[in-house]
Biopython code that builds the backbone (N, CA, C, O; Angstrom):
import numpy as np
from Bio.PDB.StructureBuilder import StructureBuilder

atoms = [
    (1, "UNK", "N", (8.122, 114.316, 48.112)),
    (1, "UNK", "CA", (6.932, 114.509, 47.342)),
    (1, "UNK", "C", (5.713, 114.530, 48.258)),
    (1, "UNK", "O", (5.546, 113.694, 49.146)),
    (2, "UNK", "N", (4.934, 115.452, 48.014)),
    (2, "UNK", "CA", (3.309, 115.507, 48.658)),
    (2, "UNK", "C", (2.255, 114.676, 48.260)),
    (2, "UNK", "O", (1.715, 115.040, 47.215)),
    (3, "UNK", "N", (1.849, 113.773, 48.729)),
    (3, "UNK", "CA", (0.632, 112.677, 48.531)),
    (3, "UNK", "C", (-0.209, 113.602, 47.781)),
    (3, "UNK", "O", (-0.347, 114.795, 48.049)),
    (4, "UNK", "N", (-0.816, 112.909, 46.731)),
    (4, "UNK", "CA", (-1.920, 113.365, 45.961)),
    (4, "UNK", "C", (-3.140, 112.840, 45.904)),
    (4, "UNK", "O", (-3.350, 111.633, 45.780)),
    (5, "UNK", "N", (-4.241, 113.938, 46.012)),
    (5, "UNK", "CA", (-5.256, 113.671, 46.752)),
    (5, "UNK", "C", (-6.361, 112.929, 45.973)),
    (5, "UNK", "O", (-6.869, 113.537, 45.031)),
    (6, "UNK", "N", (-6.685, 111.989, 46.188)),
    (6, "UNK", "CA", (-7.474, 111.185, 45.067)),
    (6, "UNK", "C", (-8.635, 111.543, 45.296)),
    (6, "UNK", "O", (-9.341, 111.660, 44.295)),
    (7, "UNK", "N", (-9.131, 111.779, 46.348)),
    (7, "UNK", "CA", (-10.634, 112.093, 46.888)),
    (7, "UNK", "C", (-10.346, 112.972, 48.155)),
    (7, "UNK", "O", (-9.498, 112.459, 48.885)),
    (8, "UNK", "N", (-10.874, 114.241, 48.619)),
    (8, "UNK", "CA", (-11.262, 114.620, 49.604)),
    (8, "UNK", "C", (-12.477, 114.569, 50.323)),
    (8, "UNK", "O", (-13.527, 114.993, 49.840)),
    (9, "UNK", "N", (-12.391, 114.060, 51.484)),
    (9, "UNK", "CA", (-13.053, 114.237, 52.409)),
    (9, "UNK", "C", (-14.172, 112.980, 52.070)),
    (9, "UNK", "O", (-15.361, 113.189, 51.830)),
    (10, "UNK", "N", (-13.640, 111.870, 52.099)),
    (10, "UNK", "CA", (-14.096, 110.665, 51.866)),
    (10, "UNK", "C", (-15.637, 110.366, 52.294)),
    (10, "UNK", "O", (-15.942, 111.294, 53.044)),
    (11, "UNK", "N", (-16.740, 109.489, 52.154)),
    (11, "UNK", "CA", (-17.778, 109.508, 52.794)),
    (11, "UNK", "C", (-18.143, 108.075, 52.614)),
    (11, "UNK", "O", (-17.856, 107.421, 51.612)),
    (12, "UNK", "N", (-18.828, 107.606, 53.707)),
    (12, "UNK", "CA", (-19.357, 106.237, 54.226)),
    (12, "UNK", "C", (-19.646, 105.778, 52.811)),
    (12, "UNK", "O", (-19.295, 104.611, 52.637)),
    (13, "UNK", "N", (-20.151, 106.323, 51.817)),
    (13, "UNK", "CA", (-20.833, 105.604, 51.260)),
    (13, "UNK", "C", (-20.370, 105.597, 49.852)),
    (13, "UNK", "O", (-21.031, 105.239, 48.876)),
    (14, "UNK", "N", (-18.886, 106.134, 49.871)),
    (14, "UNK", "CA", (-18.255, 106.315, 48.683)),
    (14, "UNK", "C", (-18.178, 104.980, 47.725)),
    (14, "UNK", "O", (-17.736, 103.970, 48.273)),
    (15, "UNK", "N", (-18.580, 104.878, 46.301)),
    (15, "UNK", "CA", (-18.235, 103.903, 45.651)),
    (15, "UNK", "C", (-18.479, 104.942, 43.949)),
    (15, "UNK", "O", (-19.028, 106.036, 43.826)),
    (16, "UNK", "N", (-17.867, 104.110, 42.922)),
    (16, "UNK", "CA", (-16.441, 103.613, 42.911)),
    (16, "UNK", "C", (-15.366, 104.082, 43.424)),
    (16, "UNK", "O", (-15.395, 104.959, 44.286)),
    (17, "UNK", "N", (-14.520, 103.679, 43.068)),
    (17, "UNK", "CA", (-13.090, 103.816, 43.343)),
    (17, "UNK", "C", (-12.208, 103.694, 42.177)),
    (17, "UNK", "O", (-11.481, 102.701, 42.163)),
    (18, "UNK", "N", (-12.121, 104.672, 41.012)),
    (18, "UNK", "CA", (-11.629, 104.354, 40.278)),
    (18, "UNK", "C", (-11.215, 106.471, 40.084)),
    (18, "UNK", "O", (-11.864, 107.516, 40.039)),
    (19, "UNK", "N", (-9.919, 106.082, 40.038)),
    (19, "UNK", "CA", (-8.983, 107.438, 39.903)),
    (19, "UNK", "C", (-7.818, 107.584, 38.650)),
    (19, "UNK", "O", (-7.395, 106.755, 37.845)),
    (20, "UNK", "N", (-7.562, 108.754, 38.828)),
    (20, "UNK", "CA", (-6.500, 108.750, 37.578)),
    (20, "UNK", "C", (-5.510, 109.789, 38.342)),
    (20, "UNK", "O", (-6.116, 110.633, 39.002)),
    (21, "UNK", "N", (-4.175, 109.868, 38.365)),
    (21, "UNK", "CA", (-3.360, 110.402, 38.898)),
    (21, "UNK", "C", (-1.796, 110.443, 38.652)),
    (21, "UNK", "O", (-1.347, 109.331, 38.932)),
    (22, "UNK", "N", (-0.699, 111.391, 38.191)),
    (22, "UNK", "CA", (0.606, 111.547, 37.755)),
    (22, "UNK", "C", (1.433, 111.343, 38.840)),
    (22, "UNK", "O", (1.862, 112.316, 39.461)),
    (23, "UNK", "N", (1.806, 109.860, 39.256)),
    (23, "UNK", "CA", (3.114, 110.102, 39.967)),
    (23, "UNK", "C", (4.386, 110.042, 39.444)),
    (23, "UNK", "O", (4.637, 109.259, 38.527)),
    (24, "UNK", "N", (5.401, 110.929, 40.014)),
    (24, "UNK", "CA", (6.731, 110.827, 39.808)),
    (24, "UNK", "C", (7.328, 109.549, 39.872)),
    (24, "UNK", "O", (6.896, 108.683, 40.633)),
    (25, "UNK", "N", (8.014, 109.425, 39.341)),
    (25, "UNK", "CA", (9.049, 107.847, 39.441)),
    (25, "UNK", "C", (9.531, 107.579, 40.975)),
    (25, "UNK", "O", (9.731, 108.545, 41.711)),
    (26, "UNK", "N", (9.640, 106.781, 41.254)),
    (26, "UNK", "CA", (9.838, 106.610, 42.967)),
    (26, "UNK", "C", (11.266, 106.989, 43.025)),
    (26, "UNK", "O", (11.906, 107.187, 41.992)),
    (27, "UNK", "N", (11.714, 107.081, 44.050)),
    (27, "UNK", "CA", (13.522, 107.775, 44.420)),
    (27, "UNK", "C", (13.869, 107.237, 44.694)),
    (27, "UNK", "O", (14.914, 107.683, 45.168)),
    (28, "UNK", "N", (13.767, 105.734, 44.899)),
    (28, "UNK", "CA", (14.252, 104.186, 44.880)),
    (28, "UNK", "C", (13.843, 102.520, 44.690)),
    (28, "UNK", "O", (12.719, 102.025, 44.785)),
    (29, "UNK", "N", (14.895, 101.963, 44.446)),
    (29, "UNK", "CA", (14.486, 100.616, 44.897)),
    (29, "UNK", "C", (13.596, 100.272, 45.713)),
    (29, "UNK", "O", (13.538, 100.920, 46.758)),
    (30, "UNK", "N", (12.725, 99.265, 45.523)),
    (30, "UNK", "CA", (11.663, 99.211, 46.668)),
    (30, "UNK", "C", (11.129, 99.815, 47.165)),
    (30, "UNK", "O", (11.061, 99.825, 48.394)),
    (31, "UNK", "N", (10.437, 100.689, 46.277)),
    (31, "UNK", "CA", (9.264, 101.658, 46.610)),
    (31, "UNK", "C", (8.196, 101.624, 46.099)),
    (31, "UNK", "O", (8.383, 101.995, 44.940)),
    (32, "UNK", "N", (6.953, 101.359, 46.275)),
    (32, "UNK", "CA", (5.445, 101.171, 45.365)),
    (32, "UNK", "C", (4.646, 102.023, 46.182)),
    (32, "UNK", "O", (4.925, 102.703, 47.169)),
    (33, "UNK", "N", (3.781, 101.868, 45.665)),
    (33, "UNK", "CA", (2.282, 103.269, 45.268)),
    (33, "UNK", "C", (1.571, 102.360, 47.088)),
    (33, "UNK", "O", (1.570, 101.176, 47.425)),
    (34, "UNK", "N", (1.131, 103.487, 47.739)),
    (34, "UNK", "CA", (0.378, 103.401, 48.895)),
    (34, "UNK", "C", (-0.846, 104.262, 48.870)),
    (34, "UNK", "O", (-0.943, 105.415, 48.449)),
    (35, "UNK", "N", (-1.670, 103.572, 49.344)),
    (35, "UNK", "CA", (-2.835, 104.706, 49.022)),
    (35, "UNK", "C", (-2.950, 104.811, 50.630)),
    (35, "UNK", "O", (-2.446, 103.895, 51.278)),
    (36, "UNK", "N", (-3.574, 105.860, 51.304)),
    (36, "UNK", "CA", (-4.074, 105.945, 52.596)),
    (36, "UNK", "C", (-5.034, 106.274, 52.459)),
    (36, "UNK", "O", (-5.182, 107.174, 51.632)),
    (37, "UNK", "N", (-6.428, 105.667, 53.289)),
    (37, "UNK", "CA", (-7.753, 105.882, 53.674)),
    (37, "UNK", "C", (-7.769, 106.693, 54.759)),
    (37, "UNK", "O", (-7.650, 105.856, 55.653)),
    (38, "UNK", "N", (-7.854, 108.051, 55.455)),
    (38, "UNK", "CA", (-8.989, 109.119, 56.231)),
    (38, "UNK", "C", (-10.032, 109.508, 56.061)),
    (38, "UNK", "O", (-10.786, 109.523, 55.088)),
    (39, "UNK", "N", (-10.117, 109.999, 57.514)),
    (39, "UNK", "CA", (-11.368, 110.623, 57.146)),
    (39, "UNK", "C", (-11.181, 112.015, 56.426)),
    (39, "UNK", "O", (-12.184, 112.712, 56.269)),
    (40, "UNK", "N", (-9.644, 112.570, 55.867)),
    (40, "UNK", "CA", (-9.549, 114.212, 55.339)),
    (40, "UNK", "C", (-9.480, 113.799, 53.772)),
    (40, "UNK", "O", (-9.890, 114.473, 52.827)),
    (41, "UNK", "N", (-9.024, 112.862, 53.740)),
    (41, "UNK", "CA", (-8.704, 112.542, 52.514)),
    (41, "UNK", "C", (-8.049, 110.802, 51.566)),
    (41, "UNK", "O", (-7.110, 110.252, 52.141)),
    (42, "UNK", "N", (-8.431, 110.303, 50.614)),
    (42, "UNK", "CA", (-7.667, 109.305, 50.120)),
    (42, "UNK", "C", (-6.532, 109.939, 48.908)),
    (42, "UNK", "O", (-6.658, 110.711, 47.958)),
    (43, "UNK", "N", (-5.723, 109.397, 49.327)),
    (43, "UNK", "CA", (-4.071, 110.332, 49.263)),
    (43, "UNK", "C", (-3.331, 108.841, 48.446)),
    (43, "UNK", "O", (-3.750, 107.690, 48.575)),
    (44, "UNK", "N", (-2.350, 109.210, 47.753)),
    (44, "UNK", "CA", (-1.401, 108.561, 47.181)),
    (44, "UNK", "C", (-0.180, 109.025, 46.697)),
    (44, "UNK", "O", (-0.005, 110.019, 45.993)),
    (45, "UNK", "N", (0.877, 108.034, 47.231)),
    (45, "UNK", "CA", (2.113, 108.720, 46.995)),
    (45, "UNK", "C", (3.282, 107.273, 47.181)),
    (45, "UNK", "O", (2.998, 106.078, 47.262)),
    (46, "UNK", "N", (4.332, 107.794, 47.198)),
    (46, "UNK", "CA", (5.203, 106.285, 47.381)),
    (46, "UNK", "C", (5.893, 105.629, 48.787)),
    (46, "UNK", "O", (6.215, 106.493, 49.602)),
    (47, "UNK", "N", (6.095, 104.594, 49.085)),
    (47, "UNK", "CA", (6.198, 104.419, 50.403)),
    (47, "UNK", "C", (7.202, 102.961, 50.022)),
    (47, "UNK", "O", (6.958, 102.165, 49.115)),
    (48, "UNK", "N", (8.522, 102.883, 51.123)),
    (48, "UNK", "CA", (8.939, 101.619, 50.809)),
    (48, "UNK", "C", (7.836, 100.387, 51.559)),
    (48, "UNK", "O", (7.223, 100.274, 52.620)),
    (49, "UNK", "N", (8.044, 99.510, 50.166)),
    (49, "UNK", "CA", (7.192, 98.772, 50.675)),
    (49, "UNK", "C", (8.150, 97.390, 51.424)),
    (49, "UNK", "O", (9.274, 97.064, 51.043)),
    (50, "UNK", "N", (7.233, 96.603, 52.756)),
    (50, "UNK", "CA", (7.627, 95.714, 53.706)),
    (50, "UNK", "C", (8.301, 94.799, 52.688)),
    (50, "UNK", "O", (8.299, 94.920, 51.463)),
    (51, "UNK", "N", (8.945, 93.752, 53.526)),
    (51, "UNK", "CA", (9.829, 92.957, 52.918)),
    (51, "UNK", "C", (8.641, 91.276, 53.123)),
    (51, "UNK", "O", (8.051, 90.863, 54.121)),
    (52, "UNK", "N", (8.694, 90.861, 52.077)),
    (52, "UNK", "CA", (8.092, 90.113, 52.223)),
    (52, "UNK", "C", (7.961, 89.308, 51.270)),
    (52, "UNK", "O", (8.228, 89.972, 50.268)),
    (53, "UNK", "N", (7.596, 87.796, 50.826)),
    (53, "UNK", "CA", (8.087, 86.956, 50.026)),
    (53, "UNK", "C", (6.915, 87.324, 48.727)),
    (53, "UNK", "O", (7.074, 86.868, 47.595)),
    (54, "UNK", "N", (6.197, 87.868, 48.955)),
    (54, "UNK", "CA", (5.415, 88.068, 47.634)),
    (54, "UNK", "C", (5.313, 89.085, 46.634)),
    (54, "UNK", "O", (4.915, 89.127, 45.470)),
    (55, "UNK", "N", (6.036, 90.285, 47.860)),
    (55, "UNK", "CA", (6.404, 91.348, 46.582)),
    (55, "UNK", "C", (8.193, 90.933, 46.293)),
    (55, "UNK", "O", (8.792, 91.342, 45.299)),
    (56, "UNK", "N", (8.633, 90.338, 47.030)),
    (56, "UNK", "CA", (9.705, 90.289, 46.443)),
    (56, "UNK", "C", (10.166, 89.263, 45.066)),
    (56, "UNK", "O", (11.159, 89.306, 44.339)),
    (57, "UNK", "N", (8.781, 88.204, 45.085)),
    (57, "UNK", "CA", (8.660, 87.889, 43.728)),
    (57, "UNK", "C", (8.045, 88.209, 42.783)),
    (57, "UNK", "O", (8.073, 87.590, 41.719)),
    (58, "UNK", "N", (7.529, 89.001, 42.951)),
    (58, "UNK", "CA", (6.671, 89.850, 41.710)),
    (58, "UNK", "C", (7.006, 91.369, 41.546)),
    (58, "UNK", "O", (7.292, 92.047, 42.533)),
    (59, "UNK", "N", (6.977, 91.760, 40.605)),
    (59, "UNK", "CA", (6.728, 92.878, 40.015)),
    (59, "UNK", "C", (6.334, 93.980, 41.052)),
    (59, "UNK", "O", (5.124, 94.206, 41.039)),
    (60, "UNK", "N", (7.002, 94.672, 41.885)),
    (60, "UNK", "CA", (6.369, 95.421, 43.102)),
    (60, "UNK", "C", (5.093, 96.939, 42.429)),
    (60, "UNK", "O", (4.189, 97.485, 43.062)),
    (61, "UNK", "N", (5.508, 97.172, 41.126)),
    (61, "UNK", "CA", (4.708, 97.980, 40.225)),
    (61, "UNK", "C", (3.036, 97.461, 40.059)),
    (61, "UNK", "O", (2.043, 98.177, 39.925)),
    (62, "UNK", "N", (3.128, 95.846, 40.125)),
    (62, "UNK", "CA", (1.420, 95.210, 40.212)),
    (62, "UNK", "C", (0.942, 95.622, 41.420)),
    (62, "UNK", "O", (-0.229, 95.366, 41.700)),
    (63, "UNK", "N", (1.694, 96.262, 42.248)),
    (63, "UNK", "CA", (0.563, 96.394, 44.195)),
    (63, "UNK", "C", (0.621, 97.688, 44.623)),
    (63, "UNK", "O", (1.522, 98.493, 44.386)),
    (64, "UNK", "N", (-0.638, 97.908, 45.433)),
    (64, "UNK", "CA", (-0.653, 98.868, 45.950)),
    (64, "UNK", "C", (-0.506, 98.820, 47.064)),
    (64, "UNK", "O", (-0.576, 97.598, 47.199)),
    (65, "UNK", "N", (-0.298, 99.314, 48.339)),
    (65, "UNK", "CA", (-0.389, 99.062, 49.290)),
    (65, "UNK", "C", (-1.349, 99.972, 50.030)),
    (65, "UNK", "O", (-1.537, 101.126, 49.644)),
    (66, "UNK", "N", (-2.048, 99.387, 51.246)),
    (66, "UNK", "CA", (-3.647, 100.349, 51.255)),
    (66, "UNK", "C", (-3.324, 100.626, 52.806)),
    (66, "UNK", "O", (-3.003, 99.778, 53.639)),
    (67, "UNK", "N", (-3.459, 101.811, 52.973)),
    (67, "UNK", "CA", (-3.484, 102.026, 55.003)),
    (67, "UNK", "C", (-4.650, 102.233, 55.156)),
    (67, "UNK", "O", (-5.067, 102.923, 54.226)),
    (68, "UNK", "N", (-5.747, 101.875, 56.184)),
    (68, "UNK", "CA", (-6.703, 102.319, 56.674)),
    (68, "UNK", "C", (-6.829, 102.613, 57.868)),
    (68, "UNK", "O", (-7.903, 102.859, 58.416)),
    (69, "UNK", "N", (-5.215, 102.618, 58.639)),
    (69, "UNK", "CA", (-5.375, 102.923, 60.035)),
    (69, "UNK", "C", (-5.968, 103.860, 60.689)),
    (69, "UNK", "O", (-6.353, 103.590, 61.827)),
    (70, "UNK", "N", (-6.232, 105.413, 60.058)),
    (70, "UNK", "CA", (-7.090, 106.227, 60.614)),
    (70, "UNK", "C", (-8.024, 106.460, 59.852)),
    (70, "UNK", "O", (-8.484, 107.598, 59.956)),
    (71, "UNK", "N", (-8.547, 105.717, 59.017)),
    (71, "UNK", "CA", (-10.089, 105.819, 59.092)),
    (71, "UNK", "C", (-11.210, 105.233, 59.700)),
    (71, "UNK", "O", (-11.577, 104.083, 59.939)),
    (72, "UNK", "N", (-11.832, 106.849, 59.955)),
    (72, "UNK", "CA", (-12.965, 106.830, 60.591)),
    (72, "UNK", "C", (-14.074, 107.697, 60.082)),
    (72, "UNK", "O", (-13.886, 108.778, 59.523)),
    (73, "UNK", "N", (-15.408, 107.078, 60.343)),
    (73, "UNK", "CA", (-16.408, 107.681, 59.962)),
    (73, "UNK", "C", (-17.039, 108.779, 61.619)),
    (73, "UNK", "O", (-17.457, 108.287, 62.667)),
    (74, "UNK", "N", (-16.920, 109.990, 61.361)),
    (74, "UNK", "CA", (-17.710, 110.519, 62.780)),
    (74, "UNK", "C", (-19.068, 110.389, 62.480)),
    (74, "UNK", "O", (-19.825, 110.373, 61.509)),
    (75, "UNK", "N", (-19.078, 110.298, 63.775)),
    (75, "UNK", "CA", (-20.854, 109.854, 63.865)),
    (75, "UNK", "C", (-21.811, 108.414, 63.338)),
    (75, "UNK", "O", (-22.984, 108.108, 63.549)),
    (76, "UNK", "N", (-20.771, 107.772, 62.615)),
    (76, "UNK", "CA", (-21.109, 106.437, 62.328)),
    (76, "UNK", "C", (-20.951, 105.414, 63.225)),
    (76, "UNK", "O", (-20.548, 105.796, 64.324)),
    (77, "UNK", "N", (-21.186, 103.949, 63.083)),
    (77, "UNK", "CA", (-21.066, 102.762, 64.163)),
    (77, "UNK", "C", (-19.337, 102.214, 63.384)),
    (77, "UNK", "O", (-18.931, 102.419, 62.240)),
    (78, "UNK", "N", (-18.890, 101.740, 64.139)),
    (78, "UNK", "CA", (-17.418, 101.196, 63.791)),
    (78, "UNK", "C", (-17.781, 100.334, 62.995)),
    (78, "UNK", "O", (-16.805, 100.130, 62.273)),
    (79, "UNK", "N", (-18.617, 99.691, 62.683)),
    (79, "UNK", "CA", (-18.976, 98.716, 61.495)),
    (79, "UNK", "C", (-18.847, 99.403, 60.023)),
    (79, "UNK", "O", (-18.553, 98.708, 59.050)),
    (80, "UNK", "N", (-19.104, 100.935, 59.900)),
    (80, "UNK", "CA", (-19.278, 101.253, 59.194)),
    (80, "UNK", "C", (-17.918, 101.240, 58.153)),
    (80, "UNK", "O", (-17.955, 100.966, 56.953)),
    (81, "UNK", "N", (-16.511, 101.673, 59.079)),
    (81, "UNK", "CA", (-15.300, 100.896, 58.342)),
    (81, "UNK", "C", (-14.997, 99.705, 57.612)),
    (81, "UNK", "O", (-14.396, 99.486, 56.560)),
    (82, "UNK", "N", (-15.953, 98.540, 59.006)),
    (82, "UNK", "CA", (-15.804, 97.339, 58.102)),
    (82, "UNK", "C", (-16.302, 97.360, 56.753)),
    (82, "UNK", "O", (-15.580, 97.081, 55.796)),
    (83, "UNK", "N", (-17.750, 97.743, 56.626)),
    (83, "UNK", "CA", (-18.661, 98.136, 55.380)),
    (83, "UNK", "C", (-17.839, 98.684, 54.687)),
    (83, "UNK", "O", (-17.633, 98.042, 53.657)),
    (84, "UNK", "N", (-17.303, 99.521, 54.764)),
    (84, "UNK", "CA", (-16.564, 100.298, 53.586)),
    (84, "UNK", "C", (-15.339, 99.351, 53.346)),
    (84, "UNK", "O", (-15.215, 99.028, 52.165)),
    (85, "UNK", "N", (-14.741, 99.020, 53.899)),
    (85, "UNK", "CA", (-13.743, 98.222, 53.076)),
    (85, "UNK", "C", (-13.801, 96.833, 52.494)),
    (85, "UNK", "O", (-13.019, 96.195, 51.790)),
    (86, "UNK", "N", (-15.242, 96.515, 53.132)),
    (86, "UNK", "CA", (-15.378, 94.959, 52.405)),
    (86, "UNK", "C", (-16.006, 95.800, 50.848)),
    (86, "UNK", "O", (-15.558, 95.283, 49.825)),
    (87, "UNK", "N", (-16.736, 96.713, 50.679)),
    (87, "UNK", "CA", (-17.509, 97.186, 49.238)),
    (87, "UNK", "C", (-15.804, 97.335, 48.618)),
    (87, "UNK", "O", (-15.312, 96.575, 47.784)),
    (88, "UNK", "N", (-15.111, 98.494, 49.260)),
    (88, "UNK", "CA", (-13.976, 98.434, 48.443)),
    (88, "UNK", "C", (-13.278, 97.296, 47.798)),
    (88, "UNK", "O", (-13.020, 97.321, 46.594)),
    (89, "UNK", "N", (-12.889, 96.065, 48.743)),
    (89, "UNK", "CA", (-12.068, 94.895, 48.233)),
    (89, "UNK", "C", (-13.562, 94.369, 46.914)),
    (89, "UNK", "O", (-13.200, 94.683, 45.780)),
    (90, "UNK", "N", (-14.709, 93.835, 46.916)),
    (90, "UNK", "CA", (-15.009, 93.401, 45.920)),
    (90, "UNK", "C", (-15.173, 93.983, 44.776)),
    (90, "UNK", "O", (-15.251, 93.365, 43.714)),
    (91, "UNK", "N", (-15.284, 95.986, 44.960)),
    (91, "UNK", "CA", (-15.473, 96.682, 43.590)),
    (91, "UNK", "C", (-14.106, 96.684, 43.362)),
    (91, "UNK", "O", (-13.949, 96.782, 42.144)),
    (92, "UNK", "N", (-12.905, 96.615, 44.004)),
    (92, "UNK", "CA", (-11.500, 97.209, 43.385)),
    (92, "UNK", "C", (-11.652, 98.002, 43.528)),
    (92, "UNK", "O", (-12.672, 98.523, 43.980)),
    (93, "UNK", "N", (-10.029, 98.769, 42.976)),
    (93, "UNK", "CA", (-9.452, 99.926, 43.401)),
    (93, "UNK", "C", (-8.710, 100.601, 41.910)),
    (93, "UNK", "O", (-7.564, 100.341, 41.545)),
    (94, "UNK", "N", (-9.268, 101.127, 41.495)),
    (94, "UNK", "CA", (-9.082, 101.595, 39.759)),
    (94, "UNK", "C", (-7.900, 102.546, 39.977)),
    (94, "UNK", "O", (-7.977, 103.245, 40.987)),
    (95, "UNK", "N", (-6.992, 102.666, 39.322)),
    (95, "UNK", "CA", (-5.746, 103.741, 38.874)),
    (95, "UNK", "C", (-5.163, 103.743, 37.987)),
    (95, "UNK", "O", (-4.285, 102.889, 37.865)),
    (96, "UNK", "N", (-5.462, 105.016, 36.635)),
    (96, "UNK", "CA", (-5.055, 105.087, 35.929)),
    (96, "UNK", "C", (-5.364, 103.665, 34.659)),
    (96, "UNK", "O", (-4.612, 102.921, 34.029)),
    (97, "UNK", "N", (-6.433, 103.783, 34.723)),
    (97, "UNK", "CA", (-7.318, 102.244, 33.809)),
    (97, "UNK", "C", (-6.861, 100.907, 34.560)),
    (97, "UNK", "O", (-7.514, 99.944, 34.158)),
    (98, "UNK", "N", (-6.062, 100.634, 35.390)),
    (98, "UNK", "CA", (-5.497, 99.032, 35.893)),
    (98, "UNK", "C", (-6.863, 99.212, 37.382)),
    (98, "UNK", "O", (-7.188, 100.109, 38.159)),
    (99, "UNK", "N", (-7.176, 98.170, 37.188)),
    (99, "UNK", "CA", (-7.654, 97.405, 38.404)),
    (99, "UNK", "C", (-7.116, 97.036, 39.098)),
    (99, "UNK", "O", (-6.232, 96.278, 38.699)),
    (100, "UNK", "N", (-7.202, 97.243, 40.479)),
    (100, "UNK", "CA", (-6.268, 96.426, 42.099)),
    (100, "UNK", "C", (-7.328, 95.900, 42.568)),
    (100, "UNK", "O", (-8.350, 96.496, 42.910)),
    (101, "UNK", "N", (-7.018, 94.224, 42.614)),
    (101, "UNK", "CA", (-7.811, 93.730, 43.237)),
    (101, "UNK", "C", (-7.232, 93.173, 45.024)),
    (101, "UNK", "O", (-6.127, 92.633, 45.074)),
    (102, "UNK", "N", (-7.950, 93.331, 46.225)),
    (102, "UNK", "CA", (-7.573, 92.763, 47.248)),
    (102, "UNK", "C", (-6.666, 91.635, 47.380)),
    (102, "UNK", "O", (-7.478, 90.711, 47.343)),
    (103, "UNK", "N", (-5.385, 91.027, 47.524)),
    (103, "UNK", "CA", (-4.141, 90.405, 47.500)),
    (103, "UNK", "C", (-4.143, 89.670, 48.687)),
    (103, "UNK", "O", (-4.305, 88.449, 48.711)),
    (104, "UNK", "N", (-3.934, 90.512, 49.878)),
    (104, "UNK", "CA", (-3.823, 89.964, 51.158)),
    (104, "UNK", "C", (-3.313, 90.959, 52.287)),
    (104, "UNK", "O", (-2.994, 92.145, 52.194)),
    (105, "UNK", "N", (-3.331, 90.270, 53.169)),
    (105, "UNK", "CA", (-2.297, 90.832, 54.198)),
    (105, "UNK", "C", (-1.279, 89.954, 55.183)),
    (105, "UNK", "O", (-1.453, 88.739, 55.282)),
    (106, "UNK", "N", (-0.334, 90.548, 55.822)),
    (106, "UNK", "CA", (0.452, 89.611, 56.816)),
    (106, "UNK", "C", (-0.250, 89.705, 57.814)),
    (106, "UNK", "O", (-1.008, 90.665, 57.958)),
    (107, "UNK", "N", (-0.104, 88.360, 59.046)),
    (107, "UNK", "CA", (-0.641, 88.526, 60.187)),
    (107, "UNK", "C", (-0.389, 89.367, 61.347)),
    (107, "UNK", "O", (-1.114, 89.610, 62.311)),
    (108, "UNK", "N", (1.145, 89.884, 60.972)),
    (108, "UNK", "CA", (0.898, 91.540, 61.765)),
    (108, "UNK", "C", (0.387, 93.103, 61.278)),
    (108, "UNK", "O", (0.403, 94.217, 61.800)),
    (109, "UNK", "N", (-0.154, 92.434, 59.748)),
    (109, "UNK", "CA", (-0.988, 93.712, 59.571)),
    (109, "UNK", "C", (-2.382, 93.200, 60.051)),
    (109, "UNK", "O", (-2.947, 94.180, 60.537)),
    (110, "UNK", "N", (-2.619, 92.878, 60.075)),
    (110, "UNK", "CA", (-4.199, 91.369, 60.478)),
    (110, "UNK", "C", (-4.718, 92.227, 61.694)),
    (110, "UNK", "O", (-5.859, 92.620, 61.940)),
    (111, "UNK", "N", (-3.099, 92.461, 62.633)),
    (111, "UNK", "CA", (-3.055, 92.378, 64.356)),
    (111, "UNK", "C", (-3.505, 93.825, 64.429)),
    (111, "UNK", "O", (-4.527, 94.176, 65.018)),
    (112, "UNK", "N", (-2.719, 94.598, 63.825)),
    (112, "UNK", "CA", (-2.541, 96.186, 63.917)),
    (112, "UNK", "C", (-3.942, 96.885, 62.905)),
    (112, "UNK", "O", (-4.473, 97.995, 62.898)),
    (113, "UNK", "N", (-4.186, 95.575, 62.093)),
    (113, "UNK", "CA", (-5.448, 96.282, 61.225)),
    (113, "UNK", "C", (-5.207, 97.803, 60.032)),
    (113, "UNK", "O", (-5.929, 98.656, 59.517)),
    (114, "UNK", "N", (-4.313, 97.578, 60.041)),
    (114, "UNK", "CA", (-3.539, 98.937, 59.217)),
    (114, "UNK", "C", (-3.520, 98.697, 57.769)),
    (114, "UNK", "O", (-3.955, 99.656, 57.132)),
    (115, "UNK", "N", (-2.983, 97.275, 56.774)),
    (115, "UNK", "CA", (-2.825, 97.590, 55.541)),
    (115, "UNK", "C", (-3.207, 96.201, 55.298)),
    (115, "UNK", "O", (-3.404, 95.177, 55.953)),
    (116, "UNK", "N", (-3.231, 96.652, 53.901)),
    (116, "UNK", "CA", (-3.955, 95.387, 52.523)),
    (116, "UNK", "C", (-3.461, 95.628, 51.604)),
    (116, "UNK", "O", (-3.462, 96.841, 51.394)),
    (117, "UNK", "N", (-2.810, 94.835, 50.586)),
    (117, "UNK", "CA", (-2.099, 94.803, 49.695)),
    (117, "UNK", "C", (-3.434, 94.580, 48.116)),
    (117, "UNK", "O", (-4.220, 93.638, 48.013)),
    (118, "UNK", "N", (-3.349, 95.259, 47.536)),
    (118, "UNK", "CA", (-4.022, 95.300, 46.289)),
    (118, "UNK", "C", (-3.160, 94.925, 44.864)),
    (118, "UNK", "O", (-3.728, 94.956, 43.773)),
]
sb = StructureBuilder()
sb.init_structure("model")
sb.init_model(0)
sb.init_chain("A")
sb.init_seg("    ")
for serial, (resi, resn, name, xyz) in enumerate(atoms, 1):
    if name == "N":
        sb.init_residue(resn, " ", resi, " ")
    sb.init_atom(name, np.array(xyz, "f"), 0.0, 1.0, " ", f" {name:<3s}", serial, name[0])
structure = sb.get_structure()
């Protein structure tokens, strides 16, 4: 399946974040909704998600999982990522009427700076 594009061509100063979008049923076990942050586009589609003690007790359908590893703003200060994702975690992340609120991360996503669980 091809990620579907929630927003193209994202901008520093994007807010809200609230989308509506048809995904297919996942093609397996242990698979939940990932959103990815670029700079071409915020995209969603399914991805197995890590093993880990908190989705494996809950409902893996309540989380999203968020990449922001290649986003970047050109021509902005690298702060400007931080900015954008601290506005994101306190407005949420809307799909399809449910709210995702910021969850957490592991300390090797912490390290690598790549994902956040919603």
């Amino acid at each position: 399946m091809s990620p579907i594009i929630l927003r193209a061509n994202p901008s520093a100063e994007d807010d809200p974040w609230i989308f509506t979008a048809r995904l297919p049923p996942p093609k397996r076990p242990g698979m939940g909704m990932h959103v990815s942050f670029t700079p071409e586009a915020i995209k969603l589609d399914w991805t197995l998600f890590p093993s880990n003690r908190i989705l494996h007790s809950d409902d893996p359908s309540k989380f999203i999982l968020a990449s922001f590893d290649s986003l970047r703003f050109p021509d902005k200060p690298p702060s400007t990522n931080r900015e954008y994702k601290l506005r994101l975690f306190k407005a949420g992340f809307h799909l399809n009427g449910v709210e995702y609120r910021f969850y957490g991360h592991s300390n090797s996503q912490l390290v690598r700076g790549s994902y956040s669980e919603f």
